[in-house]
C-alpha positions in Angstrom: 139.9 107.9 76.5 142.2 104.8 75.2 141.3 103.2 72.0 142.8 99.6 72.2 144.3 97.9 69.0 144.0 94.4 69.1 146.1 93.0 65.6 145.4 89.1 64.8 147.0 89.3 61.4 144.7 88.8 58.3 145.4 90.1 54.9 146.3 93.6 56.6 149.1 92.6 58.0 150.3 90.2 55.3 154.1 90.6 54.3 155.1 90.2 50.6 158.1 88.1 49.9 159.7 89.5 46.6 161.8 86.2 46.4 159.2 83.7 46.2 156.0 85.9 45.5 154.0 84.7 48.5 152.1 86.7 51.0 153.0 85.9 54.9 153.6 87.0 58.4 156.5 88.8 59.9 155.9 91.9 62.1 153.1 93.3 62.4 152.4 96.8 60.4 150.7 98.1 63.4 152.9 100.1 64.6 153.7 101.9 61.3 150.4 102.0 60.7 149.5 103.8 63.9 152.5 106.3 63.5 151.7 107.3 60.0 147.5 108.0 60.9 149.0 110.2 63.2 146.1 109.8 65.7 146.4 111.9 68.5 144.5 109.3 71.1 146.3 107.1 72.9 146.8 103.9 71.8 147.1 100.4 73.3 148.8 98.1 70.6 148.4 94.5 71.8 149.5 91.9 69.1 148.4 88.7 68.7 149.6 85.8 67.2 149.1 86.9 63.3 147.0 84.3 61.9 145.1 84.0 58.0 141.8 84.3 59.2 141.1 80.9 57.4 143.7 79.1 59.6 141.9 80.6 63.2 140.2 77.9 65.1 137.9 78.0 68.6 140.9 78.8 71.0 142.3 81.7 68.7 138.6 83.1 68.9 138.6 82.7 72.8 142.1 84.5 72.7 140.9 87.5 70.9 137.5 87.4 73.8 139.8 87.1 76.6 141.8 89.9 75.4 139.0 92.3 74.8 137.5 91.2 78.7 141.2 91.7 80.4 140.8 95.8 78.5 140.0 98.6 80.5 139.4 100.2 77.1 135.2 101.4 76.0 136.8 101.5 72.5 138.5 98.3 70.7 139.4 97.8 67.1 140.2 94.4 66.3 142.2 94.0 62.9 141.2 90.4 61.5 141.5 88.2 57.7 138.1 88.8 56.5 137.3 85.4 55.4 136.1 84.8 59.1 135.9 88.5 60.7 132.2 87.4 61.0 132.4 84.2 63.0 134.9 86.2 65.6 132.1 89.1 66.2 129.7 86.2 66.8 132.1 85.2 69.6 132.4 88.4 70.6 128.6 89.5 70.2 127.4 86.4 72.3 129.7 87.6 75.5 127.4 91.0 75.3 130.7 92.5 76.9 130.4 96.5 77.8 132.7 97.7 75.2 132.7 99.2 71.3 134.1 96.3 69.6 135.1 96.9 65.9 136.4 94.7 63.5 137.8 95.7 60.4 140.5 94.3 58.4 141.4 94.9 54.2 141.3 92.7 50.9 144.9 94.4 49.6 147.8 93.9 52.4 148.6 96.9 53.8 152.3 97.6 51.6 150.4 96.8 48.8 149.7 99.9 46.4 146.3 100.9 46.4 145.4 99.4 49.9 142.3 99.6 51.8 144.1 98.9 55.1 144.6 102.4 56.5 141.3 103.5 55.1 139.4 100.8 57.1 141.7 101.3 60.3 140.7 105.0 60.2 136.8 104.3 60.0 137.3 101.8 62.8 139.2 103.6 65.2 136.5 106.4 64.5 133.2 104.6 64.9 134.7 102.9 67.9 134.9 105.7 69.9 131.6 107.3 69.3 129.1 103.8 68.4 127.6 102.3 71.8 128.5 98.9 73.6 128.2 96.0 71.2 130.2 94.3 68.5 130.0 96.0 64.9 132.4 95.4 61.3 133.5 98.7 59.7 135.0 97.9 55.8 134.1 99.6 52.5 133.3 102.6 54.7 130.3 101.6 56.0 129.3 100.2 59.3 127.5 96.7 60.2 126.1 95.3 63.4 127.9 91.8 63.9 124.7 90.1 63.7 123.9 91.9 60.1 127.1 91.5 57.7 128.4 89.2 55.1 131.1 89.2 52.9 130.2 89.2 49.0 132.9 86.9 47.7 132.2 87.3 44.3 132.1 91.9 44.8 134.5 91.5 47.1 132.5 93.5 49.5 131.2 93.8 52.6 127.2 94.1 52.9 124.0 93.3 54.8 122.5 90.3 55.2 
């Protein structure tokens, strides 16, 4: 078995610029990330253009679909702004494709002390290899069908509907 990574930026892979004190995109952490989990799977790292999930739009959805039909992977992990993580697995959920789709994605960047990044990746790239064909969100440790998740703005968690 593969597990393919699928990074379209988000908070996770936010950069910190000590000079002006904003939070942006450069490289992805992905492949530090990976190394330091020290997974013993193979992984597929396919990086997207790294977008604020609040700046994503209709075609950068259809990007992240056409990337999980072109895998030969069962297991995805999609790591996405959380802001929107939901309207993406409704993308996804809709094409009913024959894969574990997880999305997951963190509220501290991952260079950030005190992180949730490698936390969530971990849960994701676990769940994704044992849960069934569909589309699912894995944050706070717990995991949500596509169709059943929110975001709690004001706890700044992830729940039910």
């Amino acid at each position: 078995m593969t597990l393919r990574i699928i990074a379209t930026g988000g908070t996770f892979d936010k950069h910190y610029n000590e000079l002006n004190g904003v939070l942006g995109f450069a490289d992805s952490h992905l492949p530090a990330v990976i190394a330091r989990s020290r997974m013993t799977i193979p992984v597929e790292l396919e990086v997207l253009p790294l977008l604020d999930s609040l700046d994503m739009q209709d075609a950068d959805r259809q990007r992240v679909l056409a990337s999980c039909q072109a895998a030969k992977e069962k297991a995805i992990v999609i790591i996405h702004g959380t802001d929107t993580m939901r309207d993406t697995a409704a993308v996804l959920g809709a094409a009913k494709l024959d894969q574990a789709i997880v999305l997951t994605g963190a509220m501290i960047p991952y260079e950030i002390a005190n992180s949730d990044a490698l936390f969530n990746l971990g849960l994701a790239c676990g769940v994704a290899q044992t849960l069934p064909a569909g589309v699912y969100v894995a944050m706070n440790g717990q995991v949500f069908s596509w169709d059943n998740v929110t975001k709690n703005r004001a706890a700044g968690v992830f729940q039910p509907l």
